[in-house]
C-alpha positions as CSV (number, residue, x, y, z in Angstrom):
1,X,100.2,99.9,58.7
2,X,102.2,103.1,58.9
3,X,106.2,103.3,59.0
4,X,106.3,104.6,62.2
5,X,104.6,101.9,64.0
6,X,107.8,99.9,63.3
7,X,110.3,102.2,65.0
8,X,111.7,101.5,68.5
9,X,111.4,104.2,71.3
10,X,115.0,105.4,70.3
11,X,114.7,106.0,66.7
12,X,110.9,108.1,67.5
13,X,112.6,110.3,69.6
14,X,115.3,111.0,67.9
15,X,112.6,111.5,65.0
16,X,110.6,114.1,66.8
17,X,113.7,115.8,68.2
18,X,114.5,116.4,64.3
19,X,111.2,118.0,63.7
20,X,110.7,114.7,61.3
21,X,107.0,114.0,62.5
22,X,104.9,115.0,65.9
23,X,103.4,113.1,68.6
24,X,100.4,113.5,67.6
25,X,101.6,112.1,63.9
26,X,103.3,109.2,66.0
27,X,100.0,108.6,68.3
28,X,97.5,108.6,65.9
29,X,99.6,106.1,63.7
30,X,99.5,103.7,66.7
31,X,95.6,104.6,67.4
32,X,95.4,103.5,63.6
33,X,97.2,100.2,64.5
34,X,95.4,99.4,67.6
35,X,92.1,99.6,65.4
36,X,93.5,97.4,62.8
37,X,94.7,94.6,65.5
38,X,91.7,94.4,67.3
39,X,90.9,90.8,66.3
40,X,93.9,90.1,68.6
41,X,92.1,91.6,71.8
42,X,95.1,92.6,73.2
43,X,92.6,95.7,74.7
44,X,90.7,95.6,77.2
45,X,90.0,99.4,77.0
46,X,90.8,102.1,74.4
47,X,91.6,105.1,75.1
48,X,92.0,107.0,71.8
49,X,90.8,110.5,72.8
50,X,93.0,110.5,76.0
51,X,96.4,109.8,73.4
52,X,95.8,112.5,71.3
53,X,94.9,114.8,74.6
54,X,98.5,114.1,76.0
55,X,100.2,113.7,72.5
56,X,99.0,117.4,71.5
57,X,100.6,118.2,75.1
58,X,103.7,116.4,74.8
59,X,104.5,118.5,71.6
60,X,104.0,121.6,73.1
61,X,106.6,120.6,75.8
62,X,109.3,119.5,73.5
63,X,108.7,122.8,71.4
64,X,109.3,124.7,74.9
65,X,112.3,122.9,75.6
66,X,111.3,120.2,78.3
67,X,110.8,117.3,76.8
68,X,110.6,114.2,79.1
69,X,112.9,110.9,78.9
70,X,109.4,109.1,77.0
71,X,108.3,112.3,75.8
72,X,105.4,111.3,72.8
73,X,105.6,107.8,73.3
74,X,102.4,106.1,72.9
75,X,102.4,102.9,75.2
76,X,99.7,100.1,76.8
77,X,99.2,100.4,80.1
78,X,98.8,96.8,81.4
79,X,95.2,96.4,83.2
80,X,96.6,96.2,86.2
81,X,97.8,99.6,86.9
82,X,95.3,102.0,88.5
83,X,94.5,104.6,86.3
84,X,93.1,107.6,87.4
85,X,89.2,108.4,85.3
86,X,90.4,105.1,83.1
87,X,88.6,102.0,84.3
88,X,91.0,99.1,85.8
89,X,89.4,95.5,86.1
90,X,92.6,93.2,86.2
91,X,90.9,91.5,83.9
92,X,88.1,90.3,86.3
93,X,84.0,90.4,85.8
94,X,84.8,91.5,90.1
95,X,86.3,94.8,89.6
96,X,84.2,95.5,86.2
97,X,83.4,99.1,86.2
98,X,85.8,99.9,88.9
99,X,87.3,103.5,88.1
100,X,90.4,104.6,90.2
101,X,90.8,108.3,91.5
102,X,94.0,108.1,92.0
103,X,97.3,106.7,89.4
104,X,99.5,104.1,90.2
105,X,103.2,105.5,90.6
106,X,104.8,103.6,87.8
107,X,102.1,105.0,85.0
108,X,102.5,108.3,86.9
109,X,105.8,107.5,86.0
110,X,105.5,107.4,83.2
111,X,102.8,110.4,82.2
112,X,105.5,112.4,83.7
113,X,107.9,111.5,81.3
114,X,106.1,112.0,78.9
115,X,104.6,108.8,77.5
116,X,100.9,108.6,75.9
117,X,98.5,106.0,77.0
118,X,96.9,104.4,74.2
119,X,94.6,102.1,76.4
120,X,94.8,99.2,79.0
121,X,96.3,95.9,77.9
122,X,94.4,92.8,78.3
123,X,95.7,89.8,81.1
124,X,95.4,86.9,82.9
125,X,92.6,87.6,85.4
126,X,94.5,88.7,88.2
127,X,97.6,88.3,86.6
128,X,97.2,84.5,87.3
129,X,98.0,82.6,84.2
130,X,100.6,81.9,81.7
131,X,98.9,82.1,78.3
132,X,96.2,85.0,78.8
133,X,93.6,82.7,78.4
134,X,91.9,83.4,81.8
135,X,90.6,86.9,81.1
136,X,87.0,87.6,82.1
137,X,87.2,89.8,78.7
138,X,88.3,86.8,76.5
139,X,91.4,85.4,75.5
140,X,94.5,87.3,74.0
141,X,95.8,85.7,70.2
142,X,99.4,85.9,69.3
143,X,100.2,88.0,66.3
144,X,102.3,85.1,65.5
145,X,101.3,81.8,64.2
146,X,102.6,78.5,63.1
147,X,103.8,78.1,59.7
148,X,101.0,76.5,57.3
149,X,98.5,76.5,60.1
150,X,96.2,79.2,61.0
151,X,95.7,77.9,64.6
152,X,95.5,80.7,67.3
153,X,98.6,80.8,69.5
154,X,98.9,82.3,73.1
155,X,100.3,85.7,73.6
156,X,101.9,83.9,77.1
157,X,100.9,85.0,80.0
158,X,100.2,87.3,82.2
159,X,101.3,90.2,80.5
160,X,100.3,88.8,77.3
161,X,97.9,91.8,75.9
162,X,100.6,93.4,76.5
163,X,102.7,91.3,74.7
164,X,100.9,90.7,71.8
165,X,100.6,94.7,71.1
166,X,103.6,95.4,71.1
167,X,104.3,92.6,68.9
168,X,101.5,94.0,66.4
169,X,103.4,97.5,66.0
170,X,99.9,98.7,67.8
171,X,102.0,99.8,71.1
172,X,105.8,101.2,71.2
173,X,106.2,99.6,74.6
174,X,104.1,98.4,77.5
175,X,104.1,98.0,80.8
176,X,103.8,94.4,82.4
177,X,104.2,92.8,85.7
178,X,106.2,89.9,86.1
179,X,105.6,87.8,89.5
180,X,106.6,84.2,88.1
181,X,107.6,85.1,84.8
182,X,105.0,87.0,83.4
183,X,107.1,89.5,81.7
184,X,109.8,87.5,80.5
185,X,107.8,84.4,79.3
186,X,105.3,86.2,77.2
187,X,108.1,88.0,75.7
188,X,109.9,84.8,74.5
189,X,106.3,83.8,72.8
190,X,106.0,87.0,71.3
191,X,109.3,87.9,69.9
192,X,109.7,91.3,72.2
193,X,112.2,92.3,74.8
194,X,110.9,91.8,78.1
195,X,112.7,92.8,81.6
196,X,111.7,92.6,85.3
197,X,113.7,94.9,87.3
198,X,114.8,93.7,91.0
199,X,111.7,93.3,93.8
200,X,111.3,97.2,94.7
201,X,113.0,98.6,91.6
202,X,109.3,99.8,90.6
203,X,106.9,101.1,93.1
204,X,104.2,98.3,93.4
205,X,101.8,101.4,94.7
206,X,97.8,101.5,92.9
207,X,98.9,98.0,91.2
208,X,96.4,95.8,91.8
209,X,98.0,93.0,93.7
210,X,98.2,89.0,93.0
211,X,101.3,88.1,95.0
212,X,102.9,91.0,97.3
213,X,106.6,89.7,97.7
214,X,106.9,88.9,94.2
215,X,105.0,91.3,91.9
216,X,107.1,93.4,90.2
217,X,106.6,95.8,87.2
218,X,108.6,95.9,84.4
219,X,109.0,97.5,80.5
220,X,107.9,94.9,77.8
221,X,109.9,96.7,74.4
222,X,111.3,95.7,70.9
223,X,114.7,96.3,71.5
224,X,116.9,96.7,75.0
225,X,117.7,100.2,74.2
226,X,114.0,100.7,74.8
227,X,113.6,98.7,77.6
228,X,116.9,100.4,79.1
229,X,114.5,103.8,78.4
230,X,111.5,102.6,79.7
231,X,112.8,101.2,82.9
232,X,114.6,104.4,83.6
233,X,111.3,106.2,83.8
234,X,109.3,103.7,85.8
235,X,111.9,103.0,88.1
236,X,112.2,105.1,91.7
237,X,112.2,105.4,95.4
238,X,108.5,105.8,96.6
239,X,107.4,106.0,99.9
240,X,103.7,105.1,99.7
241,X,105.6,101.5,99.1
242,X,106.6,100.1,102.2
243,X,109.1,97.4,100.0
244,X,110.1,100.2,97.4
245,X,114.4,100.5,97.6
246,X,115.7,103.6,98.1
247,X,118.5,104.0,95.7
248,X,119.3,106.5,93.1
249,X,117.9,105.6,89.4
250,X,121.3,105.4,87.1
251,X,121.0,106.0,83.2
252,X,120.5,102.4,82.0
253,X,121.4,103.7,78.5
254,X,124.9,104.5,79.2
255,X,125.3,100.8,80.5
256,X,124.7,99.8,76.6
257,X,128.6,99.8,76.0
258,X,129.1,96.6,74.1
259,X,131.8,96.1,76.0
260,X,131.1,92.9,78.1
261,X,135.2,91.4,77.7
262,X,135.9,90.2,81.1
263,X,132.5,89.3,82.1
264,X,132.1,85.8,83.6
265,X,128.4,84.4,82.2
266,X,127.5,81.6,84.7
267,X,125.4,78.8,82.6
268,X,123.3,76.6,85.3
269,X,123.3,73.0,84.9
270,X,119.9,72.3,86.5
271,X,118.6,74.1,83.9
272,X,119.3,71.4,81.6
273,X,116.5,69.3,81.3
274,X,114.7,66.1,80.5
275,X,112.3,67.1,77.3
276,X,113.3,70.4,76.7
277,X,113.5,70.8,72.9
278,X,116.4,70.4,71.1
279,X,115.6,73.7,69.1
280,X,115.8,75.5,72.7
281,X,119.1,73.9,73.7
282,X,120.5,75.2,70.6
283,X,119.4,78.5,70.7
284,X,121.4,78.2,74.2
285,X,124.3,77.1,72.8
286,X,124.3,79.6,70.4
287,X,123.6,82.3,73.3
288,X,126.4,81.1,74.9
289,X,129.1,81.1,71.5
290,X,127.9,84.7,70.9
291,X,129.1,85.8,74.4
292,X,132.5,83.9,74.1
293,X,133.1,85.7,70.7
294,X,132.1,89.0,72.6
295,X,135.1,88.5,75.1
296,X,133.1,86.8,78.0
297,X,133.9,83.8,79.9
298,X,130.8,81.3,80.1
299,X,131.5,79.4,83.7
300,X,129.3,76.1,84.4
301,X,127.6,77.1,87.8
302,X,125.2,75.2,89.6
303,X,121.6,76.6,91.9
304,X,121.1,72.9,93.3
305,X,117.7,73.9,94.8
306,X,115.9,74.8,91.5
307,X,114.1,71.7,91.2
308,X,112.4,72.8,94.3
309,X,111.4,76.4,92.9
310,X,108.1,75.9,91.0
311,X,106.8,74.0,94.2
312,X,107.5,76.7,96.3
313,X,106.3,79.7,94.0
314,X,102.8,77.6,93.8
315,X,102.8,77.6,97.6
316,X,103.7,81.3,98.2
317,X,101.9,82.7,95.4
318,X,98.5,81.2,96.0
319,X,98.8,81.9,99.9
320,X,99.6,85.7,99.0
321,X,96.7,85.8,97.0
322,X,94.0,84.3,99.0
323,X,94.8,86.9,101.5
324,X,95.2,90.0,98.7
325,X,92.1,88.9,97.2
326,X,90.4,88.9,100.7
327,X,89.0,92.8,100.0
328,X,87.0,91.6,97.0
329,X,84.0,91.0,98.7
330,X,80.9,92.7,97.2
331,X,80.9,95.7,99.9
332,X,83.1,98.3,99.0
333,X,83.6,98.6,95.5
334,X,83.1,96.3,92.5
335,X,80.7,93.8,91.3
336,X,78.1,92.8,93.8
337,X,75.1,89.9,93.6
338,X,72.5,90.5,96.3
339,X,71.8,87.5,98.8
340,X,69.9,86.2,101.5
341,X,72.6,86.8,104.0
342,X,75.7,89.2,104.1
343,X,77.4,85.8,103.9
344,X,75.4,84.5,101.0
345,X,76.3,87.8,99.3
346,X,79.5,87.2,99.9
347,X,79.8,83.7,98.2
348,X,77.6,84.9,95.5
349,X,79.9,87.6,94.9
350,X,82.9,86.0,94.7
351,X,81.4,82.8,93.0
352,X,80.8,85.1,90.1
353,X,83.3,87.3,90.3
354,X,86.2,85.0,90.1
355,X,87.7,82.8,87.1
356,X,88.0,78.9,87.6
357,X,91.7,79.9,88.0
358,X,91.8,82.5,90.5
359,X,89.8,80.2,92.7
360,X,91.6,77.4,92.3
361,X,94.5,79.6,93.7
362,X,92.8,81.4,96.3
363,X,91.4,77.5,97.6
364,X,95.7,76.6,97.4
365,X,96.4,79.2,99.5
366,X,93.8,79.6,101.9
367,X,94.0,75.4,102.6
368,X,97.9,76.3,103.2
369,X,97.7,78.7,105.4
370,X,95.1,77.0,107.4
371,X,96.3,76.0,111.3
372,X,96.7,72.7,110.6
373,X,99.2,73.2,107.0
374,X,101.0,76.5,107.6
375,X,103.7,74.7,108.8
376,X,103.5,71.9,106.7
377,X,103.4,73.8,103.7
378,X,103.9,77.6,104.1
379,X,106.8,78.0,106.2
380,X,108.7,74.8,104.5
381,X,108.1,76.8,100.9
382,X,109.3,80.3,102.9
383,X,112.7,78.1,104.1
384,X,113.3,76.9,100.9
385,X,112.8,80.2,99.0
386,X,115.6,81.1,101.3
387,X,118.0,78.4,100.0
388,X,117.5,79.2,96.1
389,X,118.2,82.8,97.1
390,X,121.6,81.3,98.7
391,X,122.0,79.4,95.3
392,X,122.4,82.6,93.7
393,X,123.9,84.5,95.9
394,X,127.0,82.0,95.8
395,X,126.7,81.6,92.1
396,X,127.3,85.9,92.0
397,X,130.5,85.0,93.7
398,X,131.9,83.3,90.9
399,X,129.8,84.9,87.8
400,X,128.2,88.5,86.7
401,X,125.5,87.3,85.2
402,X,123.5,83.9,84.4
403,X,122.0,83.0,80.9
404,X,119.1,80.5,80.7
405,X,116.4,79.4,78.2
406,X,113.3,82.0,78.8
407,X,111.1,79.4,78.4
408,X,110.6,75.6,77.8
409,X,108.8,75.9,74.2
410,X,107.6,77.9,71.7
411,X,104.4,80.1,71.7
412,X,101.2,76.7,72.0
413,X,98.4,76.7,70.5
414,X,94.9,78.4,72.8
415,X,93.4,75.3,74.3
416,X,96.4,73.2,74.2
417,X,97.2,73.0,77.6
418,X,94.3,74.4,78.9
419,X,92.7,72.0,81.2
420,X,96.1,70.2,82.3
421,X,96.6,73.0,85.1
422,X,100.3,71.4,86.3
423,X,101.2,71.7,82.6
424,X,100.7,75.0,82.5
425,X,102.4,76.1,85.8
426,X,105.5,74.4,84.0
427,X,105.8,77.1,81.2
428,X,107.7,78.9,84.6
429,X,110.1,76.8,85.1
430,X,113.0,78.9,84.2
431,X,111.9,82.0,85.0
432,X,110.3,81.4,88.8
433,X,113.7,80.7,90.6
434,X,114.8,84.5,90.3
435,X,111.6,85.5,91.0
436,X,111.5,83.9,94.2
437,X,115.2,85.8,94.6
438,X,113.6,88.8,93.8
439,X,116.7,89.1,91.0
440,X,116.3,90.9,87.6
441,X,116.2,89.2,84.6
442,X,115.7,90.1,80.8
443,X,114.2,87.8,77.6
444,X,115.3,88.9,74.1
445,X,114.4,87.4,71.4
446,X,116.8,85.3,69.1
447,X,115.7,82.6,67.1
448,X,112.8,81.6,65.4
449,X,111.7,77.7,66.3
450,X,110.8,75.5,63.5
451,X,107.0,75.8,63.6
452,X,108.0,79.8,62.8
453,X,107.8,80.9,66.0
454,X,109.9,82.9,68.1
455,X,112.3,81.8,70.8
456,X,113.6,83.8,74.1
457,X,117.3,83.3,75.9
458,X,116.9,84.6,79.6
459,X,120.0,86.5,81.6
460,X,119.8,86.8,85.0
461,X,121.5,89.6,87.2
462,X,122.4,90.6,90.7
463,X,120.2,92.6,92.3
464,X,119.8,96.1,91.5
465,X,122.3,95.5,88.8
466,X,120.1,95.8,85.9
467,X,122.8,97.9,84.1
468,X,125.2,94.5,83.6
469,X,122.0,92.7,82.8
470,X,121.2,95.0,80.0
471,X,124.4,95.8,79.1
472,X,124.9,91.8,78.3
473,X,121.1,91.8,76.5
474,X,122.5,94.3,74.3
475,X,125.3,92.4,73.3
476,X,122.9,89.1,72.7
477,X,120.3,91.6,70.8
478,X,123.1,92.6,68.4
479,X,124.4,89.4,67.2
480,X,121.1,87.6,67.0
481,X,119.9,89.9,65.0
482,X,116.3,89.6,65.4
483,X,114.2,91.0,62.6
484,X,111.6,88.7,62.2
485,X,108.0,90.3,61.7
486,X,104.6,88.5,63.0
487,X,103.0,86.8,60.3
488,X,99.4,88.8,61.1
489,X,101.4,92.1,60.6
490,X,103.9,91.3,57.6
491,X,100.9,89.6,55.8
492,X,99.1,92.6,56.9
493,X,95.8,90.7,58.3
């Protein structure tokens, strides 16, 4: 695998701005890698031809002088994004086929920045999972794996095709979407960066949409100086989004001062729990000595209702869904099997359009939004999404930013935890509560777990204060020191 597969965003730019290689060099390296790594099937679709197409254009703009913030950068675009010509499924057999005519405004974004779309990242069908093992196009493996065992790990989920390639040097960066956790978490199993700006940092415009008051999209890097990058040329007012923020983009890289002496780091006590792993503790503990030597204050806070916040999610979520995933019905566009009946068409369908898993949440939300259990169960999860956004906005009284485990364990092995569905929702528990805040958080990675795995430490912001947030990631990033290499890419399976 070439050299430059293993640089971050930073260092190829700086590269190509010294006339030290080309985009095209750069992109056809990463098409190289993206062959090599297919076993991982962190692809849905390649788009090789495209790359080189805008990598041959991307050096004629920097020769004239107008090169773009990601200018030559080739990324994966997470399945989820419309695509204009490109075909977008979201990881269903339902919108198989489907290709957009128009581009989501975060990948246009990003084209107009300058970044190179290698293909579409694989997911969770829907974005619905937490180990991308609910793809219609098969499941994602981990570039990682346990030491002595050649057991397939997940990637995490649902951005974990993205995850895994960027992992596997066969990506720079990638885009993901996090509505539970599904940047951050996958980034922790993967040993990557992962950030989800605050709800309406990103346009959610031509995303193709699981829950609409949580999605969010977000860079998935291998260092915070890239992610700071990334997120600088997704990020923007847009007006085709009814929830996008209008506020002025700053330069997140000028927020990567070091300098966090002062800052008050609020460490939750709820997050403490029962049968976490002592290996995850630690790597807390640690997170929280680094920042003290740094010159910042770690302050014992408390967000009383988290206990209450994975409950909720898996109320809201599934009830957003079975009304997004209404318009999938065999008449407009997509997959369609015939029937007896328009009705009979339509259960036919959706009966074979859907994964086990996507029904099962459209059946959640659809029974609580019913007459009889809105109340019951709807508006009580909507009241107490309220009171865990109170619990952090009187923890940001007192604190600048909160750090937290990413998740609850390593990187498990596929089929693990595969037919235990509550086991699974679990792997959210720490990263659902900001969700449901809408707040931005950050997973870097830190430590490696015993099995040889990589471990994530999560830090929480304000909202629209991503600059503190990745100003203190920086700081983490720096004295873990995280060099560790996937075992299928430093034994060079």
């Amino acid at each position: 695998m070439s050299n430059l597969t293993h640089l971050t965003i930073a260092d190829a730019i700086d590269g190509m701005d010294k006339g030290d290689f080309t985009a095209r060099e750069l992109t056809e390296a990463h098409v190289s890698a993206m062959e090599e790594t297919r076993d991982l099937n962190a692809y849905i679709v390649e788009t090789p031809e495209i790359a080189l197409e805008m990598a041959d254009a991307s050096d004629k703009r920097r020769a004239a002088g107008n090169a773009g913030i990601m200018e030559g950068i080739p990324i994966a675009m997470k399945d989820l994004f419309c695509t204009e010509g490109t075909q977008t499924t979201a990881a269903s057999r339902i919108l198989e086929g489907f290709v957009p005519t128009y581009e989501s405004t975060v990948s246009g974004n990003l084209w107009n920045a300058g970044a190179v779309m290698l293909g579409k990242s694989n997911l969770d069908q829907f974005a619905m999972g937490s180990a991308n093992i609910t793809s219609y196009f098969g499941n994602v493996i981990n570039p990682w794996q346990r030491e002595g065992s050649d057991a397939q790990l997940t990637p995490g989920g649902s951005s974990g095709g993205s995850a895994a390639t960027v992992a596997a040097r066969a990506a720079m960066a990638a885009t993901g979407t996090d509505t539970g956790g599904s940047i951050r978490q996958p980034a922790a199993f993967s040993g990557i960066v992962g950030m989800k700006p605050t709800y309406g940092r990103c346009s959610r415009w031509g995303v193709v949409a699981f829950a609409s008051s949580l999605d969010q999209a977000g860079p998935m890097t291998r260092s915070v100086r890239d992610a700071a990058i990334m997120l600088e040329a997704m990020a923007g007012y847009d007006e085709k989004d009814s929830t996008s923020v209008k506020l002025d983009v700053p330069s997140y890289q000028k927020a990567l001062t070091g300098d966090i002496r002062g800052l008050k780091v609020g460490i939750p006590k709820e997050y403490r729990m029962d049968g976490t792993p002592k290996e995850i503790d630690q790597a807390w503990e640690q997170g929280i000595e680094w920042l003290k030597a740094a010159g910042a204050e770690p302050v014992e806070i408390s967000l009383p209702h988290t206990k209450y916040a994975l409950p909720a999610y898996y109320i809201i979520a599934p009830a957003e869904c079975s009304s997004n995933l209404a318009r999938y019905d065999g008449v407009r566009y997509g997959l369609r099997i015939d029937g007896e009946s328009l009705d009979d068409m339509y259960e036919r369908t959706r009966a074979e359009g859907f994964g086990d898993e996507v029904k099962r949440r459209i059946l959640i939300g659809t029974y609580v939004l019913s007459a009889g259990y809105y109340d019951a169960y709807y508006n009580k999860a909507r009241r107490v999404r309220t009171l865990i956004a109170n619990d952090f906005k009187k923890a940001y009284e007192s604190v600048d930013v909160i750090l937290t485990p990413t998740a609850p364990s390593p990187a498990f092995g596929i089929g693990e935890k595969m037919d235990d569905p509550i086991a699974m929702y679990l792997n959210d528990v720490f990263t659902v509560p900001a969700s449901l805040a809408g707040l931005p958080g950050i997973s870097i990675p830190t430590a490696i777990s015993s099995e040889g795995t990589p471990l994530g430490l999560q830090l929480l912001g304000k909202a629209f204060d991503e600059e503190t947030v990745l100003k203190v990631a920086g700081v983490v990033e720096e004295a873990a020191g995280f060099s560790a290499l996937p075992q299928l890419i430093a034994g060079g399976k």
